[in-house]
N, C-alpha and C positions, 0 to 999 in steps of 0.2 A: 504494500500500500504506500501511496506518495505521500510526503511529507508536507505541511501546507505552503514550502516555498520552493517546494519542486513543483508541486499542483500548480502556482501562481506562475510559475517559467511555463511550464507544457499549456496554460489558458492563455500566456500573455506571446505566446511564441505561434499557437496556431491562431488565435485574432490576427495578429500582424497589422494592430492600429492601437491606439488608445482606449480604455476601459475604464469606466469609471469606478470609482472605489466602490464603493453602492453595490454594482451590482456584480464585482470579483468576488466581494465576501457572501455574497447572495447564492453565487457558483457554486463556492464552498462549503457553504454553509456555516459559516465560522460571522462572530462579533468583527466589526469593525475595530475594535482593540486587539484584537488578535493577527488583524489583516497586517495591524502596522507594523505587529510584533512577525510576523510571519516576511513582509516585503525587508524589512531593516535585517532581517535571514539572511535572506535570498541579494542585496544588494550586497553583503560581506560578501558573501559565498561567490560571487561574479568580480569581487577585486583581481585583477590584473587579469582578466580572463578579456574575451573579445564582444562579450554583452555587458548591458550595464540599464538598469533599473530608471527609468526618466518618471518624473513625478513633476505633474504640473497641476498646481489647484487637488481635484477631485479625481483627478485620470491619472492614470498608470500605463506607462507604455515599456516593452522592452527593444531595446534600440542596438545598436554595434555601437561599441566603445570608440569614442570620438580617437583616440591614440590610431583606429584603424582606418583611419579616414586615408590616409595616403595609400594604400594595397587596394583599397576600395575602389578607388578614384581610378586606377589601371584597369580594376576588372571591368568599371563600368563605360573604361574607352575602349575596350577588348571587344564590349557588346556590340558598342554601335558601330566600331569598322567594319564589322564581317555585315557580311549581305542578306538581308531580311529574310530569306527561305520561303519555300514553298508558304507554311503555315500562316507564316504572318501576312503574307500577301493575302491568301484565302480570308483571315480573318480579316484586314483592311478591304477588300471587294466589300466583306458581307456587312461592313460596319458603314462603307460607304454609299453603297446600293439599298441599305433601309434609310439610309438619311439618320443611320441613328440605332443603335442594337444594345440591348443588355447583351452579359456575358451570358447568360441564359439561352437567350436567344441563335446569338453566335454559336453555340454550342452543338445548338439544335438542328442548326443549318449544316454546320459542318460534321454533324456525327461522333464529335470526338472535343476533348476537355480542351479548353480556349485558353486557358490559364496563363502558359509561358509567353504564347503570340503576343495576349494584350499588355503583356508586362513590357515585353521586347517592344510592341507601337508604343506605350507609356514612358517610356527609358528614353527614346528617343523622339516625343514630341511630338509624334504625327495623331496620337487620339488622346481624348482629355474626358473622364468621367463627368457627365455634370446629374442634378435629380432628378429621378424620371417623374414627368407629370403628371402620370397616370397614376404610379405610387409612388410615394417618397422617401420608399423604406430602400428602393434599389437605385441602380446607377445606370445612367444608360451614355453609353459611349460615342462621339460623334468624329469627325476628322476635326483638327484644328485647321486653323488657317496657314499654320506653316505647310501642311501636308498641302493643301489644297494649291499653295501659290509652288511647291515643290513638283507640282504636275503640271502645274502650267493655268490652274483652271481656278476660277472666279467664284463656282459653286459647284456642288454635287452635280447639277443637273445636265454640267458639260460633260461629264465622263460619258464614252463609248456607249452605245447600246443604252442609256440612260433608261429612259423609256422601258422597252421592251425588258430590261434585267430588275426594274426596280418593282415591276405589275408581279413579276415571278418571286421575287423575295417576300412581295404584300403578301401573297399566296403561304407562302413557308410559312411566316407569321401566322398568320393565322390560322393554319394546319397546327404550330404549335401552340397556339391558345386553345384552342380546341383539346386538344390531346390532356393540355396542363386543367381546364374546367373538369374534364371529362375521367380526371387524376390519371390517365395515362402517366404520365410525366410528372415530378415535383421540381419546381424550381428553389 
């Protein structure tokens, strides 16, 4: 069994965003006196190591130790020299022919988990999460405008085949609405 500031690393390491204190100890099931006695752990136990415990206000995030800021900064020029790949291309068509996709969505179209592509267009700039307006619990992904002036093109609506690829995405969509009401699917 975990210990409450191993529990706190494996909760705050698969979020991979900020948690609020409230509801780590909530996970837990532990007092919020305990959480602190449990995090102030868990920060000893991460000295000199490559994580490090960020506390800001009410949130709790686990972050890479500012010390590795320099090895980071390589891997992350690593990413963006090499050449987008098959995937990420697939996932930028399906992000940019709906005018706009959850990863859900993208997933759906493409058969297979979306995950690293949107990371790899995220890393370098070409799609930007913003809230989706239908619900505002998810994220739906659009191209930026660097992408779009990186093509040459003013809006979505000049890409190739415009028309006739985006009538066929409406479709998929909705095939996957269908599926996700109908609990084929969960998002």
């Amino acid at each position: 069994m975990l210990t409450p500031p191993q529990a706190i690393e494996a909760i705050l390491f698969t979020a991979g965003e900020p948690l609020e204190k409230k509801r780590l100890a909530s996970l837990l099931g532990i007092r919020s006196g305990d959480l602190e006695v449990a995090l102030a752990a868990l920060t000893e136990q991460l000295k000199g190591r490559g994580l490090s415990i960020i506390e800001a206000g009410d949130a709790v995030e686990l972050r890479t130790n500012a010390q590795a800021s320099d090895i980071l900064k390589k891997l992350r020029e690593s990413e963006l020299a090499r050449d987008l790949g098959r995937a990420s291309l697939e996932t930028l068509a399906v992000i940019a022919y709906q005018n706009g996709a959850t990863r859900s969505e993208v997933d759906w179209v493409r058969g297979v988990n979306s995950s690293a592509s949107m990371r790899t267009l995220l890393l370098r700039g070409l799609i930007e999460g913003v809230e989706d307006p239908t619900d505002k619990r998810r994220i739906r992904y659009r191209l930026t405008t660097e992408a779009l002036a990186h093509m040459g093109l003013r809006n979505t609506t000049e890409l190739p085949r415009y028309d006739e690829l985006a009538r066929g995405a409406a479709v998929a969509l909705e095939a996957s609405q269908t599926a996700f009401d109908d609990g084929v699917i969960a998002e």
